[in-house]
C-alpha positions in Angstrom: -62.9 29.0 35.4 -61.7 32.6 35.4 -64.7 35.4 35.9 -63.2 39.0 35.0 -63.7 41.8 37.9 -65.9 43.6 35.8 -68.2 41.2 35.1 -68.7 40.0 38.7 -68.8 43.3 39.3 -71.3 44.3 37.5 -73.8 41.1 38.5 -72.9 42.1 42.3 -74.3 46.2 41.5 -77.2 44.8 39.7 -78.5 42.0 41.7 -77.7 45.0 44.7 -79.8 47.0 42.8 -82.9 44.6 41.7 -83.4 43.7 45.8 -83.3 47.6 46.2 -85.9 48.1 43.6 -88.3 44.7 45.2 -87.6 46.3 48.5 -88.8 49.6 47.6 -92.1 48.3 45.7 -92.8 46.7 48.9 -92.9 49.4 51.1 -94.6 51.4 48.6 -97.4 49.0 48.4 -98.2 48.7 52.3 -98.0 52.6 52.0 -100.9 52.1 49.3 -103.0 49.5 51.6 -103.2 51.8 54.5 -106.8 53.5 54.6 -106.7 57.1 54.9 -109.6 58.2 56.7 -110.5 61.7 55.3 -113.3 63.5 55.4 -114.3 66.6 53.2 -116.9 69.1 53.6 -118.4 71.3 51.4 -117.2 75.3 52.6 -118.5 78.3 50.5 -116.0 81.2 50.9 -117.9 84.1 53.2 -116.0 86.9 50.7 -116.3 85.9 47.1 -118.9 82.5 47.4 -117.0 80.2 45.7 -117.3 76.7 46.6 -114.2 74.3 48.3 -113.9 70.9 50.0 -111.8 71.4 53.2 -111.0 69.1 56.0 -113.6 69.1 59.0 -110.7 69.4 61.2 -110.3 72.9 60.1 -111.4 75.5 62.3 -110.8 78.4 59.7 -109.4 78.4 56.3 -108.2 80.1 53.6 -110.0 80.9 50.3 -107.5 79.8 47.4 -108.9 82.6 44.9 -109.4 86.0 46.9 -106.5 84.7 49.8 -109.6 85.6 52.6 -109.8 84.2 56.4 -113.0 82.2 56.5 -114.6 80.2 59.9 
């Protein structure tokens, strides 16, 4: 039985490609399942008092809307 290069070629590239793909959705998945451990807290801005949820790692931070240094 005679299989034309293209043809084999072709199955090679997209079983290649499908393994990729399975591979891929793998790693993505266990990137999912890890448990980020974040915690928020509730800042008010010292400048123009609007309300943000930093980290509680921060030691000072930055006020998206008036672009002020807050503790």
């Amino acid at each position: 039985m005679k299989i034309e290069l293209s043809v084999f070629l072709t199955a090679i590239f997209s079983i290649l490609i499908a393994v990729i793909m399975v591979i891929e959705l793998l790693e993505e998945r266990n990137k999912i399942m890890i448990k980020k451990d974040t915690h928020l807290k509730k800042q008010k801005c010292e400048v123009c008092t609007s309300l943000y949820f930093i980290s509680s790692a921060l030691k000072y931070w930055r006020c998206p809307f008036c672009n002020s240094l807050n503790k």
